[in-house]
C-alpha positions in Angstrom: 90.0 70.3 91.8 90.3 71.2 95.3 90.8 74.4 96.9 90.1 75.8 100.7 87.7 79.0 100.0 88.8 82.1 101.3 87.6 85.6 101.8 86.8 88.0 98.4 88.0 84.8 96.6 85.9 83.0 93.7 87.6 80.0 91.9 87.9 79.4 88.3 89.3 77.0 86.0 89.9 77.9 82.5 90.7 74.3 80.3 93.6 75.7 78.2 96.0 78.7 79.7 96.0 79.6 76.5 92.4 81.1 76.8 92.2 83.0 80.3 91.7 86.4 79.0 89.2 85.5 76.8 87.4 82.9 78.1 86.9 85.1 82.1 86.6 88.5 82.7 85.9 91.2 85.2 83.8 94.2 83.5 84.8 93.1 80.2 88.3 93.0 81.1 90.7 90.0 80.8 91.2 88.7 84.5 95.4 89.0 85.7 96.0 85.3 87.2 98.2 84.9 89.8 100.4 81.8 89.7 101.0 81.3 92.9 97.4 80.6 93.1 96.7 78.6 89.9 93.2 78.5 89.0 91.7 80.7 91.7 91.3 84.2 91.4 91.4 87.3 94.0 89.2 90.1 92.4 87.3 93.4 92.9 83.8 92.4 94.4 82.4 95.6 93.1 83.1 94.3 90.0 80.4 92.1 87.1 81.6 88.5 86.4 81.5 87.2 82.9 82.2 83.7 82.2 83.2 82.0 79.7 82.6 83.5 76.1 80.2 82.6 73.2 82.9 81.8 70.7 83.0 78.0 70.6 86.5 77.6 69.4 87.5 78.4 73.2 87.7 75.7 75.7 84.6 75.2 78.3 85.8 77.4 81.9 83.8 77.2 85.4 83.5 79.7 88.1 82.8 78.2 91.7 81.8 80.2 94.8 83.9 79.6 97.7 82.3 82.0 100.5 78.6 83.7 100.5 77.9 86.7 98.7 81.7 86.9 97.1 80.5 89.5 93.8 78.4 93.0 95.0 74.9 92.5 95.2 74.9 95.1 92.7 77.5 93.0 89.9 75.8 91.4 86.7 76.4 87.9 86.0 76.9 86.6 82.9 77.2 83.2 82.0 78.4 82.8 78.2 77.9 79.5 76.0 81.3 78.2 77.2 80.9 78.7 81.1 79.4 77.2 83.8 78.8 78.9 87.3 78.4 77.2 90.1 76.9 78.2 93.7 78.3 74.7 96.0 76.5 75.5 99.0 76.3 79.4 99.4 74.5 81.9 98.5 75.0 85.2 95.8 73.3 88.1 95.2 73.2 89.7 91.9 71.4 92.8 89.7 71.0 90.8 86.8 71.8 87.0 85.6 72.3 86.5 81.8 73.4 84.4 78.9 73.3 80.6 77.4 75.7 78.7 80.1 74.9 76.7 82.4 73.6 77.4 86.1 74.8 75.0 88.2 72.6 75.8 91.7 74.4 73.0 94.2 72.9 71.7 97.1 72.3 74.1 99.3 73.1 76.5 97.2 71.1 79.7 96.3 71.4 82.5 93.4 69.4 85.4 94.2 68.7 87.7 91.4 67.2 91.6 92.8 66.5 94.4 91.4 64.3 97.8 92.5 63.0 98.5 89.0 61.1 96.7 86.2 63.7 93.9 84.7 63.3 91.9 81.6 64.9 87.8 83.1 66.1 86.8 80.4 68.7 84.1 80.7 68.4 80.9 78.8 70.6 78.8 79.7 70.5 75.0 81.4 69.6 75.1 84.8 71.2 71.9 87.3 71.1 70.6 91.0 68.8 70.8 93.8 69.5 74.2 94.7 67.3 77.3 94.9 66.5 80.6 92.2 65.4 83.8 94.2 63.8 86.5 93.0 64.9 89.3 95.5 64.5 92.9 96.0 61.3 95.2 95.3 61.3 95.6 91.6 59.2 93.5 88.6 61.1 90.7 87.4 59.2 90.0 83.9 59.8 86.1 82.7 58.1 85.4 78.9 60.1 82.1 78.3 60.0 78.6 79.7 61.8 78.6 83.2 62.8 74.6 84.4 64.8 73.9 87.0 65.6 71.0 89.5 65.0 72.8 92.3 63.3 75.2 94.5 62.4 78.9 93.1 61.7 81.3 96.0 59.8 84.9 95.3 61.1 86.8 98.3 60.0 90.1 97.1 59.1 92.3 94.8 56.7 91.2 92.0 57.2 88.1 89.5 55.4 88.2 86.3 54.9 85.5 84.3 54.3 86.6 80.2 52.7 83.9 78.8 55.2 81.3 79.8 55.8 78.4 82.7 58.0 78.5 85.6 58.7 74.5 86.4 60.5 74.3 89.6 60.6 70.4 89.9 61.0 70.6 94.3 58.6 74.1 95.1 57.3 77.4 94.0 57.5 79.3 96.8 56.0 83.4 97.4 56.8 85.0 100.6 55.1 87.3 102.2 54.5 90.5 100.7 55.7 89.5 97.7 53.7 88.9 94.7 53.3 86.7 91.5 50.8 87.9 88.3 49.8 85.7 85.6 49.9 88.1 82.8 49.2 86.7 78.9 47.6 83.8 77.7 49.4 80.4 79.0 51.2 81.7 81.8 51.6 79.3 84.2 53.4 77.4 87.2 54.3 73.8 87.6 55.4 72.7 90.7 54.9 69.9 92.8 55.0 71.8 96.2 53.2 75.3 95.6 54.0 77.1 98.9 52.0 80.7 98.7 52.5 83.1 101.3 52.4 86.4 99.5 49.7 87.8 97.5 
């Protein structure tokens, strides 16, 4: 499906119209569709974005950015067993990523995750494309499960630490400056085939 991208606008496509409510929501709150628009929804960007739900008797659903930085920095992303989100080639900020879905980071594409206090990064799900994973913000993001992905992870600021686990980012590792990354625990570790290390 093809739609032009507009302003405040993120598209979604639920398989069955049978599941909307359950399968996308806004603060845990079915989303109103609007017909006229079929398969995009206008929301509030102040708002957290679940999709998709971890009930498998309800069809797979995607959300797809359309502009830059469409939720609040501040929203919490969820991505459920049945959703996938995907970034195309823009960028979003968010205060927290979880769930089991799948992260599609596009071309071009980043999802920055930022916080100014200590935060536990705990999504699991399957990680696609070339795209990048940012660490933003000047809080601890604390990682003590396997990370892979395709692409490019970027520590912009703040500190990473790694508990006892690997980041794999199959393009580069990157630290900016002023940033930081500590190898805490026994087996912590980065795999990368660019290391690019600018911070401390």
């Amino acid at each position: 499906d093809v739609y032009t991208a507009g302003e405040g606008e993120i598209f979604v496509r639920p398989t069955l119209a049978l599941v909307y409510n359950y399968n996308l929501q806004l603060n845990g709150q079915p989303i109103t569709f609007d017909t006229i628009l079929f398969g995009r929804v206008k929301y509030d960007v102040r708002r957290d974005l679940q999709v998709g739900t971890d009930h498998a008797v309800f069809q797979p659903c995607f959300a797809r950015l359309g502009v830059n930085e469409a939720l609040s920095p501040n929203a919490k992303l969820t991505i459920a067993g049945t959703g996938s989100f995907l970034t195309s080639a823009f960028k979003q900020t968010v205060a927290e990523l979880s769930g089991t879905g799948l992260l599609s980071l596009d071309a071009g594409g980043t999802l920055a995750v930022g916080s100014s206090s200590t935060f536990n990064f705990q999504y699991s799900g399957e990680i696609v494309g070339t795209g990048t994973l940012e660490k933003t913000g000047s809080g601890m993001m604390i990682r003590s499960s396997n990370l892979h992905l395709p692409g490019t992870f970027n520590n912009a600021a703040g500190t990473l630490a790694i508990d006892g686990a690997t980041i794999k980012a199959d393009t580069a590792f990157s630290n900016q400056p002023g940033a930081e990354v500590h190898l805490v625990g026994l087996g912590s570790s980065i795999a990368s085939s660019t290391f690019n290390n600018l911070g401390d």
